[in-house]
C-alpha positions in Angstrom: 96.8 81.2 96.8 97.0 77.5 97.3 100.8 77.6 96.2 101.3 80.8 99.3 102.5 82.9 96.1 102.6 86.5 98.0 104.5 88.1 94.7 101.9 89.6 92.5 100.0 91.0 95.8 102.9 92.6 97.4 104.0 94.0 94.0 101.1 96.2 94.1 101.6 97.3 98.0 105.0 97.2 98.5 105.8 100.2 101.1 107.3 102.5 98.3 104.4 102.5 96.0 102.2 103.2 98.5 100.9 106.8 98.9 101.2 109.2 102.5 99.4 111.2 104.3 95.8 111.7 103.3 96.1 109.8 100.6 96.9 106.8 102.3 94.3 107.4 105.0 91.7 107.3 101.9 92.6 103.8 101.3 92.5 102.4 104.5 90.1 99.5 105.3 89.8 100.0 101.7 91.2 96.3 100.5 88.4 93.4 100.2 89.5 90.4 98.9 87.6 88.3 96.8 88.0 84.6 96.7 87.4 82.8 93.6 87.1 78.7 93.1 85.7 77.4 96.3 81.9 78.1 95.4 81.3 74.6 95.1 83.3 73.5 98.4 80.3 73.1 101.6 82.5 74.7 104.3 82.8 78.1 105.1 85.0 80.0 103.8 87.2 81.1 107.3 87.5 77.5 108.1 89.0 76.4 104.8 92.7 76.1 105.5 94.3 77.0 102.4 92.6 80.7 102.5 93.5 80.9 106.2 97.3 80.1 105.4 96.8 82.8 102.8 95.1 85.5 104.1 96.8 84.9 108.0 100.2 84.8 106.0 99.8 88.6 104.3 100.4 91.3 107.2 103.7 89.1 107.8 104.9 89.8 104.5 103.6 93.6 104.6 102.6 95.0 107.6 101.1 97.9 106.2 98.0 95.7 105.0 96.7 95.7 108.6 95.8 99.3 107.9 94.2 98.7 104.2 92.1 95.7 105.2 88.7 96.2 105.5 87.2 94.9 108.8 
């Protein structure tokens, strides 16, 4: 995450491998991401600007995740 390596993430979403129709309805806001490795760090975790680079970089790489992300 630190490094802003998008390639394992957007192997598994890329537009092609992603289902249609109902099936992709079924997925949507369906994607939670879990953050590992910052337990120990005091400040929340939206305000830590490694994860906000990250995360704020994703639907620019694959717009379809603004669909998938759970709100």
């Amino acid at each position: 995450m630190e490094r802003g390596d998008f390639g394992h993430f957007l192997s598994l979403y890329t537009p092609d491998r992603l289902p249609v129709g109902r099936r992709l309805r079924n997925i949507m806001d369906r994607i939670v991401f879990c953050i590992e490795g910052y337990d120990d760090d005091p400040r929340e975790i939206h305000s830590i600007p490694e994860i906000r680079r990250f995360l704020f970089g994703l639907p620019r790489r694959l717009a379809v995740l603004a669909l998938l992300l759970q709100t």
